[in-house]
N, C-alpha and C positions, 0 to 999 in steps of 0.2 A: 016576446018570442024567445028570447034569451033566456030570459030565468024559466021559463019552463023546460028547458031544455036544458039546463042546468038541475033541475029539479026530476027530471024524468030519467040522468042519467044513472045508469046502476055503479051500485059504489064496487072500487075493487075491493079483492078478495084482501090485500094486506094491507087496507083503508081498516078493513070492517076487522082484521082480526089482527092488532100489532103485535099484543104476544109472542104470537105463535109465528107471525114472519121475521121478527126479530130472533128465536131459537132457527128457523130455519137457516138465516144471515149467519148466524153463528156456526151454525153449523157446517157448512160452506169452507169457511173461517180455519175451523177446526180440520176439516179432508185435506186442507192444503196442508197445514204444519203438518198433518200427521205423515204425508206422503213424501216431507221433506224426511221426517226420522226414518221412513222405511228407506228413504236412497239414503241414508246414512247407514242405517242398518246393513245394506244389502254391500255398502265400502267396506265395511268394516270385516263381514265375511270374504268378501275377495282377500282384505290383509290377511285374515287368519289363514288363506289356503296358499298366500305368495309367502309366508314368511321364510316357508322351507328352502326356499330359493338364495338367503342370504348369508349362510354359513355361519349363523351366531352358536354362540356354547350351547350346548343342548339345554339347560336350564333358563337360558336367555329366552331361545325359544319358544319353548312350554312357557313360561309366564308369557309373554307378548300373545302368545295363540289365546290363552287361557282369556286375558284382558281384555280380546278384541271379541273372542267370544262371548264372553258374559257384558260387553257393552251392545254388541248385535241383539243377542237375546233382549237387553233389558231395552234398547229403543223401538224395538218390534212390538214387545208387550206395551209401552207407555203408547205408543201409536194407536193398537188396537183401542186400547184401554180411552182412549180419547175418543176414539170415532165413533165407540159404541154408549158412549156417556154420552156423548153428542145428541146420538141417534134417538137415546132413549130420551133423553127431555125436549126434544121435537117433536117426538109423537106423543110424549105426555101434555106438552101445550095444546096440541091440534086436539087432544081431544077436550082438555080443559075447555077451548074457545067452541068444540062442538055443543058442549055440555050447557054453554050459558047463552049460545046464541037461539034467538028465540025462537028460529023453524025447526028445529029441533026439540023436542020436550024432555 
């Protein structure tokens, strides 16, 4: 009674398709770091709008604005840039693993 019940059970879904749940794992993986760079990002914008507050030489300033600016920019972009490369080879596995799984033609 056991092995058939063993044998009648339906396999899961990321049994039957490792691929594709390993990019998903990954991908998971990836929304976390990424959302650590956007709370970095989103610090680093607050410095660029309290600098004003600290009386440095006006050239001090403009560079440190300038700095924290173009680091805000560039970990927003690396973030995006991660979640949607992510994105993209997760739905490229799901459909890889639709493509060769046999109820499907």
């Amino acid at each position: 009674m056991r092995g058939e019940r063993a044998q009648q059970r339906p396999v899961r879904w990321q049994e039957a398709h490792p691929e594709a749940f390993a990019e998903l794992k990954r991908l998971y993986g990836v929304i976390g770091h990424s959302s650590v760079l956007m709370v970095l990002s989103m610090s680093l914008i607050g410095t660029t709008l309290t600098v004003g507050f600290l009386n440095l030489p006006g050239w001090m300033e403009s560079a440190v604005r300038l700095a924290a600016s173009l680091g805000a920019v560039g970990c927003g972009a690396l973030a995006l840039w991660r979640v949607l490369r992510a994105m993209w080879r997760t739905v490229r596995a799901v459909f890889r693993t639709r493509r060769r799984s046999p109820q499907h033609p």
